[in-house]
N, C-alpha and C positions, 0 to 999 in steps of 0.2 A: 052513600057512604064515601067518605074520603079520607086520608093519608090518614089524617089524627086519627081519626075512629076505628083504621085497619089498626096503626099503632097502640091505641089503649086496649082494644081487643087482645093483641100479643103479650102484654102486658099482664093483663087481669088473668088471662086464660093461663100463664103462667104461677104467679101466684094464687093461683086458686089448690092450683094441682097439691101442691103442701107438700109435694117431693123436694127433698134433696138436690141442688147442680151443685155438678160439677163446678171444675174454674174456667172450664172452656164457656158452658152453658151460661156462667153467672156474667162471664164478659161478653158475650150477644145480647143479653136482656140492657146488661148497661150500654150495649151502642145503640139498641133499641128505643131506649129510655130516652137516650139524649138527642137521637132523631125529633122522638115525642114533642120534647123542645124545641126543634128547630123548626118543626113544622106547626107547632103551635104558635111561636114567634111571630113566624112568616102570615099567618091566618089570622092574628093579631093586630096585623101593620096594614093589612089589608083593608081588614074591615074598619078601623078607625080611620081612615080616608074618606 
């Protein structure tokens, strides 16, 4: 398992839950998110070498 897959895990396991966040809650998933990207990115540039 690596960074993406802990990342999408957080992700999914969130929107699974079908509670209600907060606005503190909803701005960690989005820096979550945009991790997601950056590590997907980076796993991206990698592998295409």
């Amino acid at each position: 398992m690596d960074a993406a897959d802990l990342l999408h895990c957080a992700v999914e396991t969130v929107q699974a839950s079908g509670e209600v966040l907060s606005a503190q809650q909803r701005a960690v998933m989005h820096l979550v998110e945009m991790a997601k990207v950056v590590v997907d990115q980076a796993l991206d540039c990698t592998q295409s070498r």
